[in-house]
C-alpha positions in Angstrom: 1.3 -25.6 3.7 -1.5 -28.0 3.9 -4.8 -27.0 2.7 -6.2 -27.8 6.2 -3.1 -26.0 8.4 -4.4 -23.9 11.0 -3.4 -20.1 10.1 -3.8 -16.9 12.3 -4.1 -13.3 10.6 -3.2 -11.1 13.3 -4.9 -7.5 11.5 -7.6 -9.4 9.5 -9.9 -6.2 9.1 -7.1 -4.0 8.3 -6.1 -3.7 4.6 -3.3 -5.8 4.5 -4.8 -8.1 6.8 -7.5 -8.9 4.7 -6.0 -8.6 1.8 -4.0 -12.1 3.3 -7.4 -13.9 4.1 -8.7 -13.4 0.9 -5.4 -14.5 -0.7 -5.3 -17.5 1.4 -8.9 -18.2 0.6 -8.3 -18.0 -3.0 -5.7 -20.5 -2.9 -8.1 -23.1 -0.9 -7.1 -22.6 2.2 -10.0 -23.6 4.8 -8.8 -23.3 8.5 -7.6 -19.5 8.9 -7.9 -18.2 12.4 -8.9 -14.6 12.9 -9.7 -12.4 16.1 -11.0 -8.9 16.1 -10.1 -6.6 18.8 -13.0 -6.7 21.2 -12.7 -10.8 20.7 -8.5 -10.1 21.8 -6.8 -7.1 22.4 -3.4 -7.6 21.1 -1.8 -4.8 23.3 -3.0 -7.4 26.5 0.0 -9.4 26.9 -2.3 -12.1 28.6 -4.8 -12.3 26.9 -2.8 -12.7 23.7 -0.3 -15.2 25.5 -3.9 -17.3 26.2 -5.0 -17.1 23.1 -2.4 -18.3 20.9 -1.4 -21.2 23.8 -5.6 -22.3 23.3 -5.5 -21.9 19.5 -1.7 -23.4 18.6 -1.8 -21.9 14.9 0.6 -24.0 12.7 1.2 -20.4 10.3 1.0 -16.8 12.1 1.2 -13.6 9.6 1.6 -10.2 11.7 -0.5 -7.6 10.3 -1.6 -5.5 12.8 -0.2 -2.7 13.3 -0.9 1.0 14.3 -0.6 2.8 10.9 -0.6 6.0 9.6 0.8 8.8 7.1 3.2 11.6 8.0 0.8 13.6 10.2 -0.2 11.0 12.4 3.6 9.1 12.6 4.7 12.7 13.8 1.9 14.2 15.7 1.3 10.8 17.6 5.1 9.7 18.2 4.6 7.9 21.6 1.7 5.7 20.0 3.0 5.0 17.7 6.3 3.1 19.0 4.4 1.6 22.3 1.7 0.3 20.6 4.1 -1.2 17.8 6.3 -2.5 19.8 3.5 -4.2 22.4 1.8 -5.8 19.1 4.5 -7.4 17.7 6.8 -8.8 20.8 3.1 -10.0 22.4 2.4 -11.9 19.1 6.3 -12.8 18.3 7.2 -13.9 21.9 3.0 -15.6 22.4 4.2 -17.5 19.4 7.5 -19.1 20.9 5.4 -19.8 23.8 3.0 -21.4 22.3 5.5 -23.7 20.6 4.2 -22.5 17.1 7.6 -22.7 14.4 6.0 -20.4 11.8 5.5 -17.0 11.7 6.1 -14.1 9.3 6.2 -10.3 10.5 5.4 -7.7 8.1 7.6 -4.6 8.2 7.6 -1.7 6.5 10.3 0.1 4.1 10.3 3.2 6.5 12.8 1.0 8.3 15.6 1.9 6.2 18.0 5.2 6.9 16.2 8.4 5.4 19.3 8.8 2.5 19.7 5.6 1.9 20.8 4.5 -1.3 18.2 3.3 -4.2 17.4 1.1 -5.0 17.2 0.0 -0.9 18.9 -3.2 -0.9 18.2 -5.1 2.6 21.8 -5.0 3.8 21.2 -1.6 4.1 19.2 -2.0 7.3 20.8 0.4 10.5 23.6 1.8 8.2 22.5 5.5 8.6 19.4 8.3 10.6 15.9 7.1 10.3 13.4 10.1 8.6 12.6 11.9 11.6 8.9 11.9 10.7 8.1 8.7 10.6 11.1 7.8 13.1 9.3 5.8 15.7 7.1 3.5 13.6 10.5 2.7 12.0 12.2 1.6 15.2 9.1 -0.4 16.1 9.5 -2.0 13.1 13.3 -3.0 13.4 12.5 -4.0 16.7 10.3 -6.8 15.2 12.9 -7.7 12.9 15.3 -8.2 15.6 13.0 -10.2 17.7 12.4 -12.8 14.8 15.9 -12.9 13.9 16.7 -13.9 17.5 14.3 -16.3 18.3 15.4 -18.0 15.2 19.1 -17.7 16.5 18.3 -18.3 19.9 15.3 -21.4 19.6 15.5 -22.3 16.0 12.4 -21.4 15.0 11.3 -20.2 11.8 10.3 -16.3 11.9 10.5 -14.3 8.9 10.2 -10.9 8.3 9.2 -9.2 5.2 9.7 -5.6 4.0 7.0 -4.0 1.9 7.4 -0.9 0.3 4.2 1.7 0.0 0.8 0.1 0.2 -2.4 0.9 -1.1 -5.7 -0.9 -1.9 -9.1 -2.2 -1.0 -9.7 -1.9 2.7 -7.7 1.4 2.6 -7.9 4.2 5.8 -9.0 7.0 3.7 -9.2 9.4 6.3 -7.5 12.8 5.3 -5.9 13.6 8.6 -4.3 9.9 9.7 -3.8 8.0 5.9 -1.1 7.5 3.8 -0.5 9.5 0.9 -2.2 7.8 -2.4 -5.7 6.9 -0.1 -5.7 11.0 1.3 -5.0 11.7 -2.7 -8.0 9.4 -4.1 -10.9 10.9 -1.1 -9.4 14.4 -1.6 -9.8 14.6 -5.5 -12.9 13.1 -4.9 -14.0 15.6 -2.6 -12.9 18.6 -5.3 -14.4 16.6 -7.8 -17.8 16.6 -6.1 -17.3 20.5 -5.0 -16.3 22.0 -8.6 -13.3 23.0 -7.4 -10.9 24.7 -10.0 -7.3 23.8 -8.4 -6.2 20.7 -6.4 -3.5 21.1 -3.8 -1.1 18.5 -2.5 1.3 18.5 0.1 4.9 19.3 -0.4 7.1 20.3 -3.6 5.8 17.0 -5.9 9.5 15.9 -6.4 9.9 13.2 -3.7 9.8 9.7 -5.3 8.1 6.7 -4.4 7.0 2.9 -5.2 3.7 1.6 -4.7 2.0 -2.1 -4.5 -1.4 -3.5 -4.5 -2.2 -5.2 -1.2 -3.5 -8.1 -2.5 0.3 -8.5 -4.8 2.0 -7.9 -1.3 -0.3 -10.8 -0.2 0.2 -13.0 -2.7 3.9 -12.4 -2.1 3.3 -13.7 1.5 1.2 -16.7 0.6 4.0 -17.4 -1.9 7.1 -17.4 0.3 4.9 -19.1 3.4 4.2 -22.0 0.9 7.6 -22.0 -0.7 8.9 -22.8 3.2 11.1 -19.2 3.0 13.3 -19.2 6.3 15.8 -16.7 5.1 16.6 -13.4 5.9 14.8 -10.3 5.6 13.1 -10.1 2.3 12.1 -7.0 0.7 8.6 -6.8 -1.3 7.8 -4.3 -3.8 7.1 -3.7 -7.2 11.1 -2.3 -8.2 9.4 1.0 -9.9 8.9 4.4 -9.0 7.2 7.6 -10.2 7.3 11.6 -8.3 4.4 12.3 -6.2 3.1 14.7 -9.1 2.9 11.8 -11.3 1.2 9.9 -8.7 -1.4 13.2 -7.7 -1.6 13.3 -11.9 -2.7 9.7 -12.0 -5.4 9.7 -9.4 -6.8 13.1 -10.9 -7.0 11.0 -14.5 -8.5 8.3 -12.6 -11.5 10.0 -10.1 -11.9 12.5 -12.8 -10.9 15.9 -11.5 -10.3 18.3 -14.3 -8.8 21.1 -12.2 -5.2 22.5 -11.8 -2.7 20.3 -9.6 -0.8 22.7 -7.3 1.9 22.0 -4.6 2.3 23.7 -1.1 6.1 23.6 -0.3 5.8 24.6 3.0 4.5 21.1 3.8 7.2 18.7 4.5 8.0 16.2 1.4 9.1 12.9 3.6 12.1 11.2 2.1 13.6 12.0 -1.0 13.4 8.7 -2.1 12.0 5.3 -1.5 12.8 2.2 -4.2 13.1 -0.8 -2.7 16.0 -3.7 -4.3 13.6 -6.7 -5.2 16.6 -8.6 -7.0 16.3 -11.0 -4.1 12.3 -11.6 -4.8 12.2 -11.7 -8.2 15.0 -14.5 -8.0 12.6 -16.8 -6.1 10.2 -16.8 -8.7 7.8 -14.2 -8.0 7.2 -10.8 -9.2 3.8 -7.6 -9.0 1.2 -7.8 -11.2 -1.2 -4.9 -10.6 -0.4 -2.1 -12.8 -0.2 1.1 -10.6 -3.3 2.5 -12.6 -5.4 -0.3 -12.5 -4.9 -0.9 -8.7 -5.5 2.6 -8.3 -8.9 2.5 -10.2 -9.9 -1.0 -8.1 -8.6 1.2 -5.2 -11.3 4.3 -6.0 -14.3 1.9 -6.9 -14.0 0.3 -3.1 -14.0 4.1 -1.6 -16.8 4.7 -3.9 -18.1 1.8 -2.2 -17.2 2.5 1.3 -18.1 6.3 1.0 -21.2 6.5 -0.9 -21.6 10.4 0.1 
């Protein structure tokens, strides 16, 4: 990639979004393209077909996307898969349009089947059920993967699609009725911190395990494979380590400060059992996380701090 190469973050102002334009800026990058919504609406097919034709971006990374924890993937099913899937095939199918040969679309490691075997290994893609919960952002998901993979089959071009595993960072959606599960932990120990409360209650039996990266290591993993000219197949992106949602509630207690009992309500569903992705594949191209899951989770409650003075 050339210092000067026009790049497009689709999702700049979302967490992984701009957790790519400051990696990208870090490593001298000087012509990156960005577009928030009210400048272009990426569910208007038009006006996404127009912009990318007027623009020609050499690089495209795809990170916008309609996100959201269990409650929102299963409360808001049918938003969840039509605005996925509009995002992605207007950006994906602008792209070919527009003639543009790069692109990387960023999945997410809900795509594999809810027993999969762990570690998840990509060949496991479409071998078994989907978790029901999260069920339609899944299929939106593989439906992006399939669209890269064709184009490449179909026109030759050069669309790759990468699988991170559970995000968290600066930038986060803290909001405790539509985030993930380690940002609705940091602002809700906060909250009992702030209120004296003696106990600390978290949804589900504790026992369901899962892996967690940094946004800005995920987008240093995309930087990495964009400038090492990756066209392979899909690629998973994690960290390769995992710890039980008590030992994750226990570690953002330690870190906001909350002295209080931890309790679990098991009448709250748990998710999948287990989610470990196989990053034999990454690590063999050279790169591997940095960000230690306490540290980023500190860095993580410092920009809440930041973001939610009150």
């Amino acid at each position: 990639m050339n210092k000067s190469a026009k790049i497009f973050v689709a999702g700049h102002r979302g967490m992984v979004g701009s957790a790519l334009v400051r990696s990208l800026q870090s490593k001298g990058y000087i012509n990156i393209i960005t577009a928030s919504r009210d400048q272009l609406d990426l569910l208007d097919q038009k006006a996404v077909y127009a912009f990318l034709e007027n623009q020609r971006p050499e690089y495209i990374f795809i990170a916008a996307a309609k996100v959201g924890g269990i409650h929102a993937n299963n409360t808001y099913r049918a938003d969840f898969i039509f605005q996925n899937l509009s995002i992605e095939a207007n950006l994906i199918h602008g792209a070919h349009l527009a003639e543009i040969q790069k692109l990387m679309f960023l999945g997410s490691s809900c795509i594999y089947p809810r027993d999969c075997p762990q570690p998840m290994n990509e060949s496991y893609l479409l071998t078994g059920p989907l978790e029901p919960t999260n069920e339609m952002y899944a299929i939106a998901k593989i439906a992006g993967i399939k669209l890269c993979d064709a184009y490449n089959q179909q026109y030759g071009r050069q669309y790759v699609s990468v699988m991170p595993t559970n995000l968290y960072g600066l930038n986060d959606n803290y909001d405790l009725n539509n985030s993930h599960v380690l940002p609705a932990l940091i602002h809700k120990a906060h909250k009992a911190k702030l209120a004296g409360d003696k106990s600390f209650e978290v949804w589900g039996t504790g026992t369901p395990m899962r892996e967690f990266l940094y946004a800005d290591d995920l987008a240093d993993a995309c930087t990495f494979l964009m400038e090492s000219d990756y066209t392979g197949s899909l690629l998973n992106i994690g960290t390769g380590v995992d710890q039980t949602i008590r030992e994750l509630a226990e570690t953002v207690l330690d870190v906001v400060g909350f002295q209080g009992q931890l309790e679990f309500d098991s009448s709250k569903p748990d998710g999948t059992p287990r989610k470990l992705l196989d990053v034999f594949a990454l690590h063999a191209l050279g790169w591997k996380a940095r960000t230690l899951l306490k540290d980023g989770i500190a860095k993580s409650y410092k920009d809440f701090l930041a973001r939610y003075p009150n």
